[in-house]
C-alpha positions as CSV (number, residue, x, y, z in Angstrom):
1,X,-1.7,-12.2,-7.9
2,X,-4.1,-12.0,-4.7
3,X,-7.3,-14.1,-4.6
4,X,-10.6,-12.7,-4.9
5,X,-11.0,-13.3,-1.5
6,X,-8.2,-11.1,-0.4
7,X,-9.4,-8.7,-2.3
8,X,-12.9,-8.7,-0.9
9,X,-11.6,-8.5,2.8
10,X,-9.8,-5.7,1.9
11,X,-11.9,-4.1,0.0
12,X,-11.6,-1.0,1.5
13,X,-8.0,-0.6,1.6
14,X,-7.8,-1.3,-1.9
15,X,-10.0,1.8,-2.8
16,X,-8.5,4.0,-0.6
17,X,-5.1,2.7,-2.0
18,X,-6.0,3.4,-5.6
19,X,-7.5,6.8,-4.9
20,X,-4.3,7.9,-3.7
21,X,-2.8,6.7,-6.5
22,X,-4.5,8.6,-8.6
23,X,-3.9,11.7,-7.4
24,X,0.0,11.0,-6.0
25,X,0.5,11.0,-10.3
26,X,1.0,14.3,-10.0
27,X,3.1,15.4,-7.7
28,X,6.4,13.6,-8.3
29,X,8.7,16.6,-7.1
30,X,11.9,15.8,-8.9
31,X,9.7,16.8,-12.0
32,X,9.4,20.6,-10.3
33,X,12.4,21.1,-8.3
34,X,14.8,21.3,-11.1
35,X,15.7,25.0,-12.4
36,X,15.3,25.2,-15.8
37,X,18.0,27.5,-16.2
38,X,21.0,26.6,-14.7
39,X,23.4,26.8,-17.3
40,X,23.0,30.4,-17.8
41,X,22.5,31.0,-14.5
42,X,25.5,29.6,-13.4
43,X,27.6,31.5,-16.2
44,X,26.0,34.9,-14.8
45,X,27.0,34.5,-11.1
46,X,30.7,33.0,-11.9
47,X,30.6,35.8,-14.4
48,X,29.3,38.5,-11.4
49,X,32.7,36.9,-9.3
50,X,30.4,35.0,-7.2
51,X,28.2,38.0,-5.8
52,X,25.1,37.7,-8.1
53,X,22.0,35.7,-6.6
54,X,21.0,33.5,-9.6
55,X,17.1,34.3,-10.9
56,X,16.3,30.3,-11.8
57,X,13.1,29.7,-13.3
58,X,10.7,26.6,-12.4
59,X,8.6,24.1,-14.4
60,X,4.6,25.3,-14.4
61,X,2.3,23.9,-11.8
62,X,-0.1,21.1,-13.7
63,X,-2.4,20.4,-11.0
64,X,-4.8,22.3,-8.4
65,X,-3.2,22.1,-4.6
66,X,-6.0,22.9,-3.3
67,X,-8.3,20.2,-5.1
68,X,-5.7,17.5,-3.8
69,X,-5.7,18.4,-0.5
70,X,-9.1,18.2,-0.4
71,X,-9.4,15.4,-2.0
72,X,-6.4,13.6,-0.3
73,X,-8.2,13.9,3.2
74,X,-11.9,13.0,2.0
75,X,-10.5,9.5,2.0
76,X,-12.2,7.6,4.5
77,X,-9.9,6.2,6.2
78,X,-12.1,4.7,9.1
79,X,-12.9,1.6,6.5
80,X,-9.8,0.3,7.6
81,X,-10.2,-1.5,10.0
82,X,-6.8,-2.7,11.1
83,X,-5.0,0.1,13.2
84,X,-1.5,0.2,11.9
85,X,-2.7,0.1,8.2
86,X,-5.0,2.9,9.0
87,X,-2.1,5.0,10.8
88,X,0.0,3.8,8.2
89,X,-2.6,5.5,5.2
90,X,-3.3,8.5,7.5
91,X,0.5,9.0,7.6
92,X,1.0,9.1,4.2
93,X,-1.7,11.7,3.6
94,X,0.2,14.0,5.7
95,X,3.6,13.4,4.0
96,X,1.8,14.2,0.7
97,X,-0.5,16.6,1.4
98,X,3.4,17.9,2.6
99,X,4.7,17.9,-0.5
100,X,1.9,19.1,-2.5
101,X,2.5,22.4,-0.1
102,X,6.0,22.1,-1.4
103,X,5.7,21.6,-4.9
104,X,3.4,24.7,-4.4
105,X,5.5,26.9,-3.0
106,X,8.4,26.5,-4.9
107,X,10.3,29.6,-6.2
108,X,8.5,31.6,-3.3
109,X,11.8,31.5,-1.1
110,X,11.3,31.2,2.8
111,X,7.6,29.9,1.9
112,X,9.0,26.8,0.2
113,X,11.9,26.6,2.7
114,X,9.5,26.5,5.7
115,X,7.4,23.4,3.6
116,X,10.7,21.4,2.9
117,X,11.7,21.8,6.5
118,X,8.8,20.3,7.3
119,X,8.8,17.1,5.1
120,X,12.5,16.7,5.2
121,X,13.7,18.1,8.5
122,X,16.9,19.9,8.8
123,X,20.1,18.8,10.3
124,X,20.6,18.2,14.0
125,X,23.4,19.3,15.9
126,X,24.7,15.6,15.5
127,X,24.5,15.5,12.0
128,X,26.5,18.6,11.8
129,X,28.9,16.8,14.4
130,X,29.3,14.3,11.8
131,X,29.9,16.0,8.7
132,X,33.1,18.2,10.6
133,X,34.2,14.9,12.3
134,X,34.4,13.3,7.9
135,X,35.8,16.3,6.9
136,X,38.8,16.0,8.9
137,X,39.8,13.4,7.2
138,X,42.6,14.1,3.9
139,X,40.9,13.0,0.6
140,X,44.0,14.6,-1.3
141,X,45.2,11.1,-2.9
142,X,45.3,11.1,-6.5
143,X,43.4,8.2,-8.1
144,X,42.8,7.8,-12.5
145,X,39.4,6.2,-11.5
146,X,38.0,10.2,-10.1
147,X,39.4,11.9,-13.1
148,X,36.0,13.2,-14.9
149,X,36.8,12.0,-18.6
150,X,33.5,10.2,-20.0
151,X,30.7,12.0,-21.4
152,X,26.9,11.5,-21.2
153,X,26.6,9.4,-24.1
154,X,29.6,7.0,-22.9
155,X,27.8,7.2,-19.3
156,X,24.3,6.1,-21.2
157,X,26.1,3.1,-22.4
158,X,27.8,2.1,-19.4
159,X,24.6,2.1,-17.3
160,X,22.7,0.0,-20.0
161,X,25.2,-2.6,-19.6
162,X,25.2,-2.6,-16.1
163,X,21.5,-2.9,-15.8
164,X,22.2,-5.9,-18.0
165,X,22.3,-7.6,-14.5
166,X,18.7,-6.6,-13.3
167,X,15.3,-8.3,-14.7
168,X,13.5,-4.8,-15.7
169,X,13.6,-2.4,-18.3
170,X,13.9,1.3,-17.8
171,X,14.0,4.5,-19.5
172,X,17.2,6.6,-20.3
173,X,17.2,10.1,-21.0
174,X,19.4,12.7,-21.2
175,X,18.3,16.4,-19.8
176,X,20.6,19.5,-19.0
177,X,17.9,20.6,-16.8
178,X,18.5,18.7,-13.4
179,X,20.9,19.8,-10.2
180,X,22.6,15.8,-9.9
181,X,24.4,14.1,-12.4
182,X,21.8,11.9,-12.3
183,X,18.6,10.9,-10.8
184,X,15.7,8.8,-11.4
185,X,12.1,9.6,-11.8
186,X,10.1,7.0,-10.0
187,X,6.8,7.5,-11.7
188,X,7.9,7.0,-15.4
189,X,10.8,4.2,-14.8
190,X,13.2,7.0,-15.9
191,X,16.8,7.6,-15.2
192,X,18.0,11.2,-16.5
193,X,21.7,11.9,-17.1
194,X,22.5,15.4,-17.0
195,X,23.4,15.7,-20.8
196,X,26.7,18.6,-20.4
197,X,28.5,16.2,-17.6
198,X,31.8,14.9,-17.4
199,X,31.7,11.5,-15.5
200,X,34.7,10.0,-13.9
201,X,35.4,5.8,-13.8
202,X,34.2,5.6,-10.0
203,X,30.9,8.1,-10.3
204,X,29.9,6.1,-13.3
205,X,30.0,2.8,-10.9
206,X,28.7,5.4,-8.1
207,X,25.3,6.1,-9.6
208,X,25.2,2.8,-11.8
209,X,24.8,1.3,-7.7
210,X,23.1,4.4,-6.3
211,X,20.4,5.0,-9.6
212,X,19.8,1.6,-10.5
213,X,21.4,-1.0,-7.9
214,X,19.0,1.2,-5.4
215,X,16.6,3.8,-6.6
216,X,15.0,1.5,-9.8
217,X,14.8,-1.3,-8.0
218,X,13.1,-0.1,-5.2
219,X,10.8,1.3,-8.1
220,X,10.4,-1.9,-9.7
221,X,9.7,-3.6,-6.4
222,X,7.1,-1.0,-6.0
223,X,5.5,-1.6,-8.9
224,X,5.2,-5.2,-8.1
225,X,3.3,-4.8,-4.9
226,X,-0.6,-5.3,-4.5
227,X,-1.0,-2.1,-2.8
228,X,0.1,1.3,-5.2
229,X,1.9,3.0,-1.8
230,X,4.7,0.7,-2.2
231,X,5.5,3.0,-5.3
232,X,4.0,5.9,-4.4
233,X,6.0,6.3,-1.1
234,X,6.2,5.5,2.9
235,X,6.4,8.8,4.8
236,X,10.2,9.6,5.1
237,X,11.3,6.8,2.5
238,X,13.6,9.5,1.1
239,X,16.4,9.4,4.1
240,X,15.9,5.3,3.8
241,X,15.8,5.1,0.2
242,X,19.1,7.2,0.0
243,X,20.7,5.3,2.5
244,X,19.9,2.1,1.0
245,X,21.8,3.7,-2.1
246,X,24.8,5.1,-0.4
247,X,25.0,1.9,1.2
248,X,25.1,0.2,-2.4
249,X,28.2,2.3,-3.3
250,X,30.0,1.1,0.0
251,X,29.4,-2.5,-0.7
252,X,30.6,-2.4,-4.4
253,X,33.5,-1.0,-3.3
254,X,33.4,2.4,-4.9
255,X,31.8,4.9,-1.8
256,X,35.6,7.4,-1.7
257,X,35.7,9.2,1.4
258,X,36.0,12.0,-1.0
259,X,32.2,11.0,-2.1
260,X,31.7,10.9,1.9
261,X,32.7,13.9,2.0
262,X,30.1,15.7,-0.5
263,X,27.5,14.1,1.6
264,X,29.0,15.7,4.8
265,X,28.9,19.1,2.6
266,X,25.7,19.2,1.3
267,X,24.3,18.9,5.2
268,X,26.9,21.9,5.9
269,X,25.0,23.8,3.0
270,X,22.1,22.9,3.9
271,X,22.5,24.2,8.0
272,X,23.3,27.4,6.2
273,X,20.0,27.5,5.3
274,X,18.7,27.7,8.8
275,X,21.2,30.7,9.1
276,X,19.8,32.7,6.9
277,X,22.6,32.5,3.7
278,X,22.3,33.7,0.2
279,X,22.8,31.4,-2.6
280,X,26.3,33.4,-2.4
281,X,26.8,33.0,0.9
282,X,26.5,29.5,1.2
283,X,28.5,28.8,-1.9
284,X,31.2,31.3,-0.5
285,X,30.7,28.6,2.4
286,X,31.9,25.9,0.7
287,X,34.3,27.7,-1.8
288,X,36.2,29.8,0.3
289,X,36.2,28.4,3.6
290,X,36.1,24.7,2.6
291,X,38.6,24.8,-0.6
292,X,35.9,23.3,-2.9
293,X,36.4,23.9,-6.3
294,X,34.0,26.0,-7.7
295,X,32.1,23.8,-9.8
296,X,31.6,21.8,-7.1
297,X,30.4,24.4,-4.6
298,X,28.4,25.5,-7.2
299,X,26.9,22.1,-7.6
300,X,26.0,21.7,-3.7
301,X,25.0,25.1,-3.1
302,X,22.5,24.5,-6.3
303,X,21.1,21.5,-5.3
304,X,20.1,22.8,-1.5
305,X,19.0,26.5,-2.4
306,X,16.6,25.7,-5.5
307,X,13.4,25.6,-5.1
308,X,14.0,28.6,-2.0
309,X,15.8,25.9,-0.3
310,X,15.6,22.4,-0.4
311,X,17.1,20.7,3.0
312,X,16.2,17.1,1.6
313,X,20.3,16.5,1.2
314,X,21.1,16.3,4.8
315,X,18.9,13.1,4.5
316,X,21.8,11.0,2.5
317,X,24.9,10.8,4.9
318,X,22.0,10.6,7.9
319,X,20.4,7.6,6.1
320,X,23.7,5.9,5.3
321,X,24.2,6.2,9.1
322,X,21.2,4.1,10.1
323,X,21.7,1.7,7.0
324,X,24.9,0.9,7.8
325,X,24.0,0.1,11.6
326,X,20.7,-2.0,10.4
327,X,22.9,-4.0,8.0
328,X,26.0,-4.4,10.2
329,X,23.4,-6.1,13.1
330,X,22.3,-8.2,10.7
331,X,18.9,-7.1,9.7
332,X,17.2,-8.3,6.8
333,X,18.0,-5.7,4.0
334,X,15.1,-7.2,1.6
335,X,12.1,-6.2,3.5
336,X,13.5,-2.4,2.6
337,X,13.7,-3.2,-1.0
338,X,10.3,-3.7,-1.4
339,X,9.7,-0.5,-2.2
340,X,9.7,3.1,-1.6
341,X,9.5,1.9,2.1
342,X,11.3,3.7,5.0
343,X,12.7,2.1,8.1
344,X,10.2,3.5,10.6
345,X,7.7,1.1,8.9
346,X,9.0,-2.1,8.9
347,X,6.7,-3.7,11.0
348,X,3.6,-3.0,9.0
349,X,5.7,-3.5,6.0
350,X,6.3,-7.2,8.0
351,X,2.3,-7.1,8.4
352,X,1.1,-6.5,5.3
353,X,3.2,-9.3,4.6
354,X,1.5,-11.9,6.6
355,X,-1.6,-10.8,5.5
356,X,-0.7,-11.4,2.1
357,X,-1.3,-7.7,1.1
358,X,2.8,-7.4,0.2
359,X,5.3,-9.2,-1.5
360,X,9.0,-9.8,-0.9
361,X,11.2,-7.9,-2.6
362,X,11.7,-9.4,-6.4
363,X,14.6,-7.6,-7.5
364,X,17.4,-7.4,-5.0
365,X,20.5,-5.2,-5.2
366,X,23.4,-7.2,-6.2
367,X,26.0,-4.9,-4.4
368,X,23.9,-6.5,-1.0
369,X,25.2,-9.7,-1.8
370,X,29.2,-8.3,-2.0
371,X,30.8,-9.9,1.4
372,X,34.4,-8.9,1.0
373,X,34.2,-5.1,1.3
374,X,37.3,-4.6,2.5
375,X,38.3,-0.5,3.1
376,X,38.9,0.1,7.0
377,X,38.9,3.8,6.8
378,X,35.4,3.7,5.8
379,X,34.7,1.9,8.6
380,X,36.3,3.3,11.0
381,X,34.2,7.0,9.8
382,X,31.0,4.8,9.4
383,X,31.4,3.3,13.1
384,X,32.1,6.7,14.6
385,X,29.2,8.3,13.4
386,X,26.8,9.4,16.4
């Protein structure tokens, strides 16, 4: 708990801090992105032999856009007197007022294409370099533990079991109405299975790392903190918070180069994007010219063309990259658990810190603690990355 005193310094911070958290409630875009039609969809264009552009249908808008906005930047952010808390705050009213513009736009193709680009980048021509130099690699060994045989309601028990090991309590839900095969909703505490999935042995210790080892306790942690942005979001915690999670599945052992592989995919679906490809094209991308199988192209090319395309995925094998490297030098992993916090901000993180305005991180991921990760192909592709 801070002291009254604290509090009273800070007054000003505190206020702008809770106004934004008011009004952040509503836009959590994972609740929006998701077609609400997939299943169907996806039976129509396999049905159509690959050649019909899938019609998906989005959740409704529940707030005004243009009332946040407005309200997002009346905040006076001149009552803050420090400088890098103050840049910090005006930062993160771009990055929302960002995704507000997103959530917007969604189903309104190139509209909401140009909006994600803008809050989630697209790759470079390094990141590209990347993905061809993993995908050189042969994946073609058979192993029991990737054979998809457990479905959602053995997957439900597994990951209540494995969150045995963490001091929180979460939601568990089951939806058939989300791209991933699962994903957590930061706002409610939730992690969603998708409900008609089969999971193999290693993606059920995959996500139980990724979802929970990463992505709930960084919620968690963010719910601890004095000041509501911890939760809420650091502008561009996503390519961070998803390397923080990748990272999780390398040190318990179960990141495949066949997962490191999707990652490198999902960045070559989403530079088709920039090129101008059709849901078809790009999944004609990945099936025809890249051998995936076509649940799995499906799958990738979903998960970057909803919305009118979504280029957040190039962010997961970008943010392992720096994750890795951070870790590997011996940097202190904690300070990034703290909550939805991104790299770029660790020295205000570090600040608020000192001032007593943030906490330490009180959940940690176990997987962080794992010293005898032991799989030298990994780290040879990991090393090599630009």
């Amino acid at each position: 708990m801070l002291d009254d005193t604290l509090i009273e310094e800070y007054q000003s911070l505190f206020d702008i801090d809770a106004n934004l958290n008011r009004l952040v409630k509503k836009i959590e875009l994972l609740n929006y992105i998701n077609p609400l039609n997939i299943e169907s969809e996806k039976k129509q264009f396999f049905a159509s032999k690959y050649k019909y552009e899938p019609n998906f249908k989005y959740p409704k808008l529940k707030f005004n856009g243009y009332k946040l906005h407005r309200l997002f930047y009346s905040q006076r952010l001149e009552r803050i007197e420090d400088d890098d808390i103050r840049q910090l705050y005006e930062d993160i009213i771009y990055e929302y007022s960002g995704l507000i513009e997103c959530i917007e736009t969604i189903n309104q193709g190139r509209k909401f294409y140009f909006n994600s680009l803008k809050s989630f980048g697209t790759p470079t021509e390094k990141d590209i370099d990347n993905a061809k130099f993993i995908l050189r690699f042969d994946d073609t060994d058979f192993e029991e533990d990737m054979l998809p045989m457990y479905d959602a309601n053995e997957a439900k028990a597994y990951f209540e079991d494995f969150a045995k090991r963490y001091d929180f309590k979460y939601n568990l839900k089951l939806s058939t109405n989300i791209s991933a095969a699962a994903m957590v909703i930061n706002n409610t505490q939730t992690l969603v299975l998708r409900k008609n999935h089969k999971f193999s042995k290693n993606q059920l210790k995959v996500l139980a790392n990724h979802e929970i080892g990463v992505h709930m306790v960084t919620t968690f942690n963010g719910l601890n903190q004095p000041l509501k942005v911890f939760s809420n979001g650091l502008p561009n915690n996503v390519e961070t918070q998803e390397g923080l999670a990748v990272f999780s599945e390398y040190k318990s052992g179960c990141l495949t180069l066949t997962r490191l592989k999707e990652l490198a995919y999902r960045i070559i679906a989403v530079d088709s994007l920039i090129k101008g490809y059709s849901f078809a094209d790009t999944f004609d991308l990945l099936y025809s010219q890249y051998k995936l199988n076509k649940n799995k192209a499906f799958s990738i090319t979903l998960r970057v063309h909803r919305g009118g395309g979504f280029t957040k995925d190039h962010l997961y094998l970008t943010g392992l990259e720096k994750v890795y490297k951070y870790a590997k030098a011996g940097k202190d992993l904690d300070v990034l658990l703290t909550g939805k916090v991104s790299l770029e901000y660790i020295d205000t993180i570090k600040k608020l810190q000192e001032l007593g305005l943030a906490n330490t991180s009180k959940h940690f991921t176990d997987a962080y603690l794992n010293d005898d990760v032991a799989n030298k192909n990994l780290d040879f592709i990991l090393k090599s990355l630009k």
